[in-house]
MARBAFI-61753 format. One record per residue (C-alpha): x, y, z. Coordinates in steps of 0.2 Angstrom, whole numbers, plus 5000, padded with zeros to 4 digits. Layout:
BEGIN
X | Y | Z
...
END
This chain:
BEGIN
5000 | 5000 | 5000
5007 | 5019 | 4995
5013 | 5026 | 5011
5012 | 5045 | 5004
5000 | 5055 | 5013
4986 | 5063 | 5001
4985 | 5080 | 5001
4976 | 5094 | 4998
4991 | 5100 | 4985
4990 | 5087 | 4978
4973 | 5085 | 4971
4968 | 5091 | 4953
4952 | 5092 | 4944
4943 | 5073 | 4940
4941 | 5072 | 4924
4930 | 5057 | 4925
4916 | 5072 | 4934
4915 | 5078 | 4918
4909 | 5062 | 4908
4889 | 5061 | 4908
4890 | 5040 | 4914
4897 | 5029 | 4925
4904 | 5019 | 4913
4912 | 5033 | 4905
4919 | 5041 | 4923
4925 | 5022 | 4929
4937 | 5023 | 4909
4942 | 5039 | 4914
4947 | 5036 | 4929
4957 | 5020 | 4924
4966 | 5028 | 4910
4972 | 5043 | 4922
4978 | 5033 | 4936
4984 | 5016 | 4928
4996 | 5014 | 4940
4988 | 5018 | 4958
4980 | 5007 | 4970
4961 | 5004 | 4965
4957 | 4988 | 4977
4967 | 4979 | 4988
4962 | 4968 | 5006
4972 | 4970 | 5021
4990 | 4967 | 5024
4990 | 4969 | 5004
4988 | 4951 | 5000
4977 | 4956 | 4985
4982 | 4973 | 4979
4975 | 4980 | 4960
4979 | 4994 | 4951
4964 | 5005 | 4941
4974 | 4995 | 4927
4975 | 4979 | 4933
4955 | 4985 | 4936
4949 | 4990 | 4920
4957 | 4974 | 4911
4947 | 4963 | 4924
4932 | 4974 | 4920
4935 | 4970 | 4902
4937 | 4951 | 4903
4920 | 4948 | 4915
4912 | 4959 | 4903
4915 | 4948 | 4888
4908 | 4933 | 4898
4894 | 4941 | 4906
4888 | 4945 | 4889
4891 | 4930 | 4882
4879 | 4921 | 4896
4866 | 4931 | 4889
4867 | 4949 | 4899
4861 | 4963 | 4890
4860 | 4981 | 4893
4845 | 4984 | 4903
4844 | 4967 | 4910
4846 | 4963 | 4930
4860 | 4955 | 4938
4860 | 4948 | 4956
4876 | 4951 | 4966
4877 | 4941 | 4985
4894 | 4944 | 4989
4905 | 4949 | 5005
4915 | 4966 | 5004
4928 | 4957 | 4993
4938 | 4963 | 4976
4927 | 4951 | 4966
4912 | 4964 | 4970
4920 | 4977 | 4961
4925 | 4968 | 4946
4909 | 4959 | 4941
4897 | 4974 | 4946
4909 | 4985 | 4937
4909 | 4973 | 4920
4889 | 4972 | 4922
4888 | 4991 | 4922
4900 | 4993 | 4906
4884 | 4980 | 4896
4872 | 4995 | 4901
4866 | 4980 | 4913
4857 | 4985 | 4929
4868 | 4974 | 4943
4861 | 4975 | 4961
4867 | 4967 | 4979
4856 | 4955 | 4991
4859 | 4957 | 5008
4868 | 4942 | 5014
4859 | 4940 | 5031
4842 | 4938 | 5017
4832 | 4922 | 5020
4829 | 4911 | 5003
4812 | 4917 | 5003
4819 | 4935 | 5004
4832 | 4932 | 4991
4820 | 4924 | 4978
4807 | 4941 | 4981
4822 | 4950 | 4975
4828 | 4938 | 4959
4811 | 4937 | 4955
4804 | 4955 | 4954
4822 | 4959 | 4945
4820 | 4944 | 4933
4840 | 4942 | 4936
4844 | 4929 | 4925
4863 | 4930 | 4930
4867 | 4927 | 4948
4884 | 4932 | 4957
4889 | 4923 | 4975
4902 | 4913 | 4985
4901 | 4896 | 4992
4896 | 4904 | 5008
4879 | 4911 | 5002
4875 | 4895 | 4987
4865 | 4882 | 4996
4852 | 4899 | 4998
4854 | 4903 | 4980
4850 | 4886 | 4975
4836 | 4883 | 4986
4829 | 4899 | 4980
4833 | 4894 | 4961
4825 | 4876 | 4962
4807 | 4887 | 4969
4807 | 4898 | 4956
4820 | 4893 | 4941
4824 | 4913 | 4937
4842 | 4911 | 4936
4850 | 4904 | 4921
4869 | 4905 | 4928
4877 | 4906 | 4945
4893 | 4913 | 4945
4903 | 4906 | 4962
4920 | 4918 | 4963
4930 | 4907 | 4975
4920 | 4891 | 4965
4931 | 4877 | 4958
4925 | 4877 | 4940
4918 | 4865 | 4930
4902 | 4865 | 4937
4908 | 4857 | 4954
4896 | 4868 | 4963
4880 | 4861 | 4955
4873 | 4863 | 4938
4872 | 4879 | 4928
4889 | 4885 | 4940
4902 | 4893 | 4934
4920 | 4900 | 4942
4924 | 4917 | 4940
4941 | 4910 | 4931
4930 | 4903 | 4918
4918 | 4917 | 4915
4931 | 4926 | 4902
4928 | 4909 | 4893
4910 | 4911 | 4891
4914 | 4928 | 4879
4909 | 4926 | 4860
4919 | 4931 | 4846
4917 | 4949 | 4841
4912 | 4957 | 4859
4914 | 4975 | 4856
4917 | 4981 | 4873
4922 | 4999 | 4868
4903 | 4999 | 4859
4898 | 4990 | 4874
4900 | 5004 | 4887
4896 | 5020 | 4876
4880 | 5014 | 4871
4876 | 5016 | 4891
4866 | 5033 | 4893
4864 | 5041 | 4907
4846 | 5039 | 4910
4850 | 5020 | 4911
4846 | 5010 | 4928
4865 | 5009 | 4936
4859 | 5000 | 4949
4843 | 4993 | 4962
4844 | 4999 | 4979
4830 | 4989 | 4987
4825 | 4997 | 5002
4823 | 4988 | 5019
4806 | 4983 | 5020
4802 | 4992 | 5037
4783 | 4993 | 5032
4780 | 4979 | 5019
4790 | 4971 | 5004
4806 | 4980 | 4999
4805 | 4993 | 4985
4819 | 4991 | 4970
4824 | 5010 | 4969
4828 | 5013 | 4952
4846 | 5021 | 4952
4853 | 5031 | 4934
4868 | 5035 | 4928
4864 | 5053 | 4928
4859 | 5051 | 4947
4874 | 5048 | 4951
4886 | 5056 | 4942
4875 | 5071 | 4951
4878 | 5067 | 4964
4896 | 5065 | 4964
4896 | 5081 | 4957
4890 | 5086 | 4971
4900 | 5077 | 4983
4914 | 5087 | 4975
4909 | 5102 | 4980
4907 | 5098 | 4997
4922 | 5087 | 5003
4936 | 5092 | 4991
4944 | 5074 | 4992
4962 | 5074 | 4992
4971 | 5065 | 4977
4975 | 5046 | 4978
4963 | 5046 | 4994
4960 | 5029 | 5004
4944 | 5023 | 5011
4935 | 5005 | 5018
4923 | 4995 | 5011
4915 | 4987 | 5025
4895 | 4990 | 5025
4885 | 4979 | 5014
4884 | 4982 | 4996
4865 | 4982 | 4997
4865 | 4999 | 5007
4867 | 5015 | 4996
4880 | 5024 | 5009
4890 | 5008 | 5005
4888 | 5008 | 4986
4892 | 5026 | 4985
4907 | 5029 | 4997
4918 | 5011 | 4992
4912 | 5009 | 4975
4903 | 5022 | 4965
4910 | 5037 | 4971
4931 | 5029 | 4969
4924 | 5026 | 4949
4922 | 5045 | 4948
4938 | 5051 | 4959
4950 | 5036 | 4960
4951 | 5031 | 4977
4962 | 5018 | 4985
4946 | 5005 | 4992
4953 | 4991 | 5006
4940 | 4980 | 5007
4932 | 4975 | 5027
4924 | 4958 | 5024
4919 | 4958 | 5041
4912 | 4977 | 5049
4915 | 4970 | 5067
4934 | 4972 | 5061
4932 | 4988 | 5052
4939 | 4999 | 5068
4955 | 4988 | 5067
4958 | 4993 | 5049
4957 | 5010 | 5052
4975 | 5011 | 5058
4983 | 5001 | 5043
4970 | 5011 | 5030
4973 | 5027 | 5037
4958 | 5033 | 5029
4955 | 5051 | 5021
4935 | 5050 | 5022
4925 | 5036 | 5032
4905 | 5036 | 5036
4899 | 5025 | 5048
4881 | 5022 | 5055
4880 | 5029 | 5072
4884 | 5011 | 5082
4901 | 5011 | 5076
4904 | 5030 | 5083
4894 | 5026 | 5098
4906 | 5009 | 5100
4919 | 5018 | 5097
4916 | 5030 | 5110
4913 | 5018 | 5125
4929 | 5008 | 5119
4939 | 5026 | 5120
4934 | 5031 | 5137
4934 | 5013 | 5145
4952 | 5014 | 5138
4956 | 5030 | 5146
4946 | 5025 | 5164
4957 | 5008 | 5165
4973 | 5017 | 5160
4986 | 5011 | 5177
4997 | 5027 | 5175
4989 | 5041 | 5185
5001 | 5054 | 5177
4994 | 5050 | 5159
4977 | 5046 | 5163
4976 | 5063 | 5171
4984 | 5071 | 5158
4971 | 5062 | 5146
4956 | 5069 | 5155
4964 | 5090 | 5155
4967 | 5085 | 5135
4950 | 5081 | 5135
4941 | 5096 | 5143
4950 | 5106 | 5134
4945 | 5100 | 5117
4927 | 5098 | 5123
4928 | 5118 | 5131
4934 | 5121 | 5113
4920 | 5113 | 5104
4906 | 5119 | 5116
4913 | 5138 | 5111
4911 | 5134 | 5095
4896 | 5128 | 5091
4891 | 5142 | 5104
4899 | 5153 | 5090
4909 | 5161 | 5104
4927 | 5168 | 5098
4941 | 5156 | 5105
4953 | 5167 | 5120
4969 | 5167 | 5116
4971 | 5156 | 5131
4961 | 5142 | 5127
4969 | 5143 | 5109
4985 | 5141 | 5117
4979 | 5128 | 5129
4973 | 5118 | 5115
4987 | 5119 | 5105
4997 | 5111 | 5118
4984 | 5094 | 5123
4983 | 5092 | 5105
5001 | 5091 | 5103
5003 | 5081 | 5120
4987 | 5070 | 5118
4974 | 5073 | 5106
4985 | 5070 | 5091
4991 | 5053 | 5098
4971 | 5048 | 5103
4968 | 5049 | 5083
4984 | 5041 | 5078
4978 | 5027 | 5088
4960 | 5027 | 5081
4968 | 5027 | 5063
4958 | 5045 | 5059
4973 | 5057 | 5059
4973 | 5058 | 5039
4956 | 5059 | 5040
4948 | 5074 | 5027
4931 | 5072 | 5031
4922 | 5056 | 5043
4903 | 5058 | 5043
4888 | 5050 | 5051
4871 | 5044 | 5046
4856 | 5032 | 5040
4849 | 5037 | 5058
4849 | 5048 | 5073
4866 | 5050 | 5082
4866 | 5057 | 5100
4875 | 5075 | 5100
4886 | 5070 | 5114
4894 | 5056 | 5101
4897 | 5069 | 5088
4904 | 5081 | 5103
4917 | 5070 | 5111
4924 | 5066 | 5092
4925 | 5086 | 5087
4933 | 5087 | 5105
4947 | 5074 | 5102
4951 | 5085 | 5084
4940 | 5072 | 5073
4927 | 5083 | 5065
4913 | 5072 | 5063
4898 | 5078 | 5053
4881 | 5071 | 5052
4874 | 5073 | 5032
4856 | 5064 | 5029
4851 | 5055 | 5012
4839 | 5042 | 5006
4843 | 5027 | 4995
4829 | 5037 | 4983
4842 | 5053 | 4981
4859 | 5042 | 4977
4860 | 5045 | 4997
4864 | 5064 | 4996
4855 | 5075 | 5002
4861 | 5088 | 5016
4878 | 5087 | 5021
4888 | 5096 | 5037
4904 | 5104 | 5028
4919 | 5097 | 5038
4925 | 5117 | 5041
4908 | 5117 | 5048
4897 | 5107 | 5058
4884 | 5110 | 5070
4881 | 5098 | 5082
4862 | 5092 | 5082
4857 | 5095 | 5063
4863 | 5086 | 5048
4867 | 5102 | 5038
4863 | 5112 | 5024
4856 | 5106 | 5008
4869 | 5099 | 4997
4875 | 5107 | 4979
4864 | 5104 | 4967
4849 | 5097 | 4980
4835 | 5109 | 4983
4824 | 5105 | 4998
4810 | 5112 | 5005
4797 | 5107 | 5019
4779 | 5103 | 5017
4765 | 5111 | 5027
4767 | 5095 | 5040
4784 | 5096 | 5040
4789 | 5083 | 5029
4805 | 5086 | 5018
4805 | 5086 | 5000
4817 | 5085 | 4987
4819 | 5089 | 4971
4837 | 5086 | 4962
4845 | 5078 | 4949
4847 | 5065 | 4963
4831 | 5056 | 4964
4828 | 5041 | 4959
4819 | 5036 | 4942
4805 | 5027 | 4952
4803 | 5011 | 4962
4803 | 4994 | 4947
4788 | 4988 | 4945
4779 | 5000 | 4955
4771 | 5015 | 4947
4759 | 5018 | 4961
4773 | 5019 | 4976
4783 | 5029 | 4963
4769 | 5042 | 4961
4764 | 5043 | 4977
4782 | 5047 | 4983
4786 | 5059 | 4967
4773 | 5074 | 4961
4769 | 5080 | 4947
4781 | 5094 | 4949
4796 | 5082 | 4954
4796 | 5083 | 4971
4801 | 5067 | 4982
4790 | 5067 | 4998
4804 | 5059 | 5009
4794 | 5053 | 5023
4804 | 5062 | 5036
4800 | 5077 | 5045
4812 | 5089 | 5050
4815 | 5108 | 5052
4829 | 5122 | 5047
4835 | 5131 | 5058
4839 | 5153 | 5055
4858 | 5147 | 5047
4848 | 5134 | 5035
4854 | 5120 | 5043
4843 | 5106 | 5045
4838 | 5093 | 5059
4827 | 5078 | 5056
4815 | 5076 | 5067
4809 | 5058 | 5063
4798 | 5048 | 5051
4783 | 5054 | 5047
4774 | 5035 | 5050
4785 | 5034 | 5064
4780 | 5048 | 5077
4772 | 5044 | 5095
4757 | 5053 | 5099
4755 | 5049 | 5117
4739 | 5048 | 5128
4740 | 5068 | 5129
4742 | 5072 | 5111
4759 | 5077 | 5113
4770 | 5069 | 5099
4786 | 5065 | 5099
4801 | 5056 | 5091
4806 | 5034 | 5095
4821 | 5037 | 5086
4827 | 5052 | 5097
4823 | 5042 | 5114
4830 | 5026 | 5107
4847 | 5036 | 5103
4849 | 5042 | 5119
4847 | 5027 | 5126
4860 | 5017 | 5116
4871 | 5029 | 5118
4869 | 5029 | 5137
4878 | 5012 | 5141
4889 | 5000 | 5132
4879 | 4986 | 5137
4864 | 4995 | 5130
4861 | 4985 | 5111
4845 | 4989 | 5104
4831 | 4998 | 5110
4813 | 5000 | 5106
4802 | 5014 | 5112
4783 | 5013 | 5115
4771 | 5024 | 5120
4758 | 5029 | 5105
4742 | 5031 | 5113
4749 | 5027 | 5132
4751 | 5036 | 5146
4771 | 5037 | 5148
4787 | 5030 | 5139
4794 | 5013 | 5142
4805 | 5002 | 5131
4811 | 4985 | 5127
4829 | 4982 | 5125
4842 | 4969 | 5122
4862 | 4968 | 5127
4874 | 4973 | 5116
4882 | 4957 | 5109
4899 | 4964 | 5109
4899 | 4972 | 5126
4888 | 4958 | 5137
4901 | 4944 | 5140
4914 | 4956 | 5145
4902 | 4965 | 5156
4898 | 4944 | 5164
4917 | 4942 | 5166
4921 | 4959 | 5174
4906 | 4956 | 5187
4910 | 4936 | 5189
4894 | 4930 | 5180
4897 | 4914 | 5176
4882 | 4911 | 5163
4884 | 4925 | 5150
4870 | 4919 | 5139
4857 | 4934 | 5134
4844 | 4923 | 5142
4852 | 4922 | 5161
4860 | 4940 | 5160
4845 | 4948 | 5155
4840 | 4941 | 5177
4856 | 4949 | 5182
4854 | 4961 | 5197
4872 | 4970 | 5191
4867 | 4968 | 5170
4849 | 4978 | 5175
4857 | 4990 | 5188
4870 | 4997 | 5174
4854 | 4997 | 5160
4844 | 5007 | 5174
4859 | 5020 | 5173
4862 | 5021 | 5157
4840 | 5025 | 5157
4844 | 5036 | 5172
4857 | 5046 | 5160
4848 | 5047 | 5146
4832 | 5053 | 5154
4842 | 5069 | 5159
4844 | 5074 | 5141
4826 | 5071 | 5138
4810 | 5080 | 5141
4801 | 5076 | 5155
4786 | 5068 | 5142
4799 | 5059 | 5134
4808 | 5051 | 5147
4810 | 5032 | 5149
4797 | 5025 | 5163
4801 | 5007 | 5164
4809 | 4993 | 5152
4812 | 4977 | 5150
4827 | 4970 | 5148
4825 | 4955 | 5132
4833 | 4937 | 5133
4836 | 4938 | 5115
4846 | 4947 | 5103
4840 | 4956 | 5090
4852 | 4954 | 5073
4852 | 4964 | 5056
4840 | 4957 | 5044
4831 | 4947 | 5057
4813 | 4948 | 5066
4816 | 4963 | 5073
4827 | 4975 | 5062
4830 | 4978 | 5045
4847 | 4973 | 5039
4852 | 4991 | 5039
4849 | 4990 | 5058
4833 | 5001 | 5055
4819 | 4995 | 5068
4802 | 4984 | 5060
4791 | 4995 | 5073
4777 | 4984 | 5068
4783 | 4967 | 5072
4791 | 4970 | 5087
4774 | 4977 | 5092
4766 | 4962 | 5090
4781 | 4949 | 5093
4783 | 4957 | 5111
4762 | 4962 | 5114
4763 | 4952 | 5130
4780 | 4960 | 5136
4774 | 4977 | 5128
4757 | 4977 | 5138
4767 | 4972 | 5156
4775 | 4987 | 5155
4759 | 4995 | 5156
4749 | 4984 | 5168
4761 | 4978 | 5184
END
């Protein structure tokens, strides 16, 4: 991996922004930087220059068309965050064809919903994920050809497989690819981001060339990312935050992409990466937060540890100034200079943020006190909103300026106003076609004068700035009339305790707050080990005197942020977890409000009742 640092010097205009398709933007990009890192996994044991990229591309290409892809057509992709992503959805995307991800925690039912309202007739997976595909293809006999990346060839992984070493093979005679990709315009379907299916069957959003390339645009304008910059793949490829920061987005400016097969492991990566930009969903900062201060709280020399906690208030007195727009003394600009030197410097080094341009935060609520302790260690951690209909742009907090609590000012090239109700709507070169095979979902969510109805509501603030208030579906209205936000209270929470997983707040129609929650996965046996809990099963930890007395603080602390209507009156503690993609949450960790109310009607109405 290049150990030169990219800089802001360094940087020159893309001229891959210029072209009108992704296609055109990905050649672009390949010719101008042959020779630099495009893909490569940890430790470099695979390492691929935008050369080495584009002749892959080139080859799958050839195959893929000679199995019968056409521009236009669907492809399925169920992959981990691995090179072979890049490569196949890349050579789909130069036939005009419309590839797509499955989210890998999807059930065979799930999966065959998805093949079948795509008509994919080309399938792309690993031997991890094919007993699913096959099960799902002997239901519903969609999908011609299974292509298995780490497969052994020769159709050893059952009939109509094929090895990614032998899909170059499958290439006729004649394949133009040159024609191939400049036939792709820009009002083509890139790619299908279906959404989570809080509230019924996933929609396939309909994703264009021109979409994104508008969107990139306008990424451009906000980040300003430095030349040669590096950044992780680690979320699933299904999400749009992950298709556009470690995929679509190093197409357009030629980033350096170290893929994260795991995103448990992402955090240690971030040392060796050195990333210039990283997004993460508000877990991973929250996580990140905990591990930071349990660090500092268990540190054994009382010199450092105390000079850890002064660095520490004097970043957070800096950053509470700020965002007060109060003008620094030259005191405590001298003061910070020095912990920064001393301490906060080191703090970030460690973390693996130190070359960090831009880190941002989004797909749901993140406590303010997360995004302060980060600006108050020197990482300037911004909060931008996006949906899956606008490419995932949307608002954005510049990294020379952020304010805590909103999710900042429309992006370039977004326009965005709010609805009488105060829902947010959109209209940009950003939003979507429409949702496939739906053209009553797609006119309900876009009007006649090309305005997306977002489905959140929210409000700007005098400097323009804007703070989501929650979904529009979503909003508690208790026994008083008074409405108020579940994403807002479930945040606090979360973010209250380590031990605290995942939290569901009820109260529509009641007479107080109370909340179901389960143990963080992660946090809970090392909590059992600390306290001498033998039996550190979700189950017999969720009886634990010492597991509900440190839930009951974290409650206890988040209830002082919130008002008193708002505030957390009881909860149960669940014997269960609740994982990505299953019962109770969406695979983007979203909450299925619906099915957890009438999962957990029993425990729910307890809460209520003893």
């Amino acid at each position: 991996m290049e150990s030169s640092t990219a800089t802001q010097d360094e940087r020159r205009e893309e001229r891959a922004l210029g072209q009108d398709t992704v296609c055109g933007a990905f050649q672009a990009t390949a010719e101008d930087h042959a020779d630099r890192v495009a893909i490569r996994t940890k430790g470099d044991e695979v390492s691929i220059t935008w050369g080495e990229y584009a002749q892959r591309v080139r080859a799958a290409a050839g195959g893929l068309a000679g199995l019968g892809l056409a521009r236009g057509e669907a492809m399925a992709i169920m992959l981990t965050n691995r090179p072979e992503f890049h490569v196949v959805d890349a050579a789909a995307m130069h036939l005009g064809a419309t590839p797509f991800s499955v989210y890998n925690t999807y059930s065979s039912e799930q999966i065959e919903y998805l093949v079948e309202d795509s008509k994919s007739r080309v399938l792309v997976t690993e031997k991890a994920f094919l007993d699913r595909i096959q099960a799902v293809n002997e239901r519903c006999g969609v999908v011609d050809h299974i292509v298995v990346v780490d497969g052994d060839g020769g159709g050893a992984e059952g009939k109509g497989t094929l090895s990614l070493a032998e899909l170059p093979e499958q290439a006729e005679s004649g394949f133009d690819f040159d024609a191939a990709w400049r036939a792709v315009e820009p009002d083509d379907v890139l790619t299908l981001i279906y959404t989570s299916g809080t509230t019924g069957p996933p929609k396939g959003v309909e994703v264009m060339h021109r979409n994104f390339m508008t969107a990139a645009r306008s990424f451009d304008q906000i980040i300003k990312f430095p030349a040669g910059s590096r950044v992780v793949s680690y979320l699933p490829m299904a999400h749009i935050a992950e298709r556009a920061c470690s995929h679509y987005l190093p197409e357009a400016f030629g980033f350096t992409v170290t893929c994260c097969p795991d995103p448990r492991q992402v955090v240690a990566y971030l040392p060796e990466v050195r990333p210039n930009w990283f997004f993460a969903v508000p877990r991973i900062w929250e996580k990140a937060k905990a591990a930071l201060e349990a660090g500092m709280a268990a540190e054994e020399d009382e010199q450092r540890k105390q000079a850890t906690s002064w660095a520490l208030d004097v970043g957070m007195r800096r950053v509470r100034a700020e965002q007060a727009g109060e003008e620094l003394s030259d005191d405590l600009r001298a003061e910070h200079e020095k912990a920064d030197s001393l301490v906060l410097s080191k703090i970030r080094e460690r973390l693996g943020l130190h070359e960090a341009q831009s880190v941002n935060v989004g797909a749901a609520p993140t406590p303010p006190e997360v995004i302060e302790f980060f600006h108050a260690i020197g990482i300037p951690l911004g909060e931008l909103w996006g949906m899956s209909e606008t490419c995932g742009a949307g608002t954005c907090n510049r990294p020379d300026h952020v304010k805590i609590g909103t999710v900042g000012p429309p992006a370039p090239e977004v326009e965005i106003k709010l609805a009488e109700d105060g829902e947010v709507l959109v209209k940009s070169g950003v939003v979507m076609r429409g949702y496939r095979n739906q053209p009553d979902k797609t006119a309900e969510a876009i009007d006649s004068d090309g305005w997306l109805h977002t489905g959140d509501i929210g409000e700007f603030d005098d400097d323009g700035f804007l703070r989501i208030v929650d979904r529009k579906k979503e909003l508690i209205i208790n026994a008083a009339g008074k409405n108020m936000s579940p994403a807002n209270i479930e945040a606090k929470a979360k973010a209250s305790s380590p031990l605290i997983g995942q939290v569901a707040a009820i109260g529509d129609r009641r007479s107080y707050i109370a909340a179901l929650i389960t143990l963080d996965p992660d946090a809970a046996p090392g909590f059992a080990k600390q306290h001498g809990i033998e039996d550190d099963s979700f189950a017999a930890l969720a009886e634990e005197d010492a597991v509900l007395a440190e839930v009951q603080r974290g409650i206890d602390a988040a209830n002082e942020d919130l008002a008193r209507v708002e505030q957390i009156k009881r909860f149960r503690v669940l014997p269960t977890d609740w994982e990505p993609g299953g019962e109770e949450l969406t695979p983007t960790m979203k909450l299925k409000r619906k099915p957890v109310a009438e999962k957990y009607a029993e425990e729910i109405e307890a809460l209520y009742t003893e």
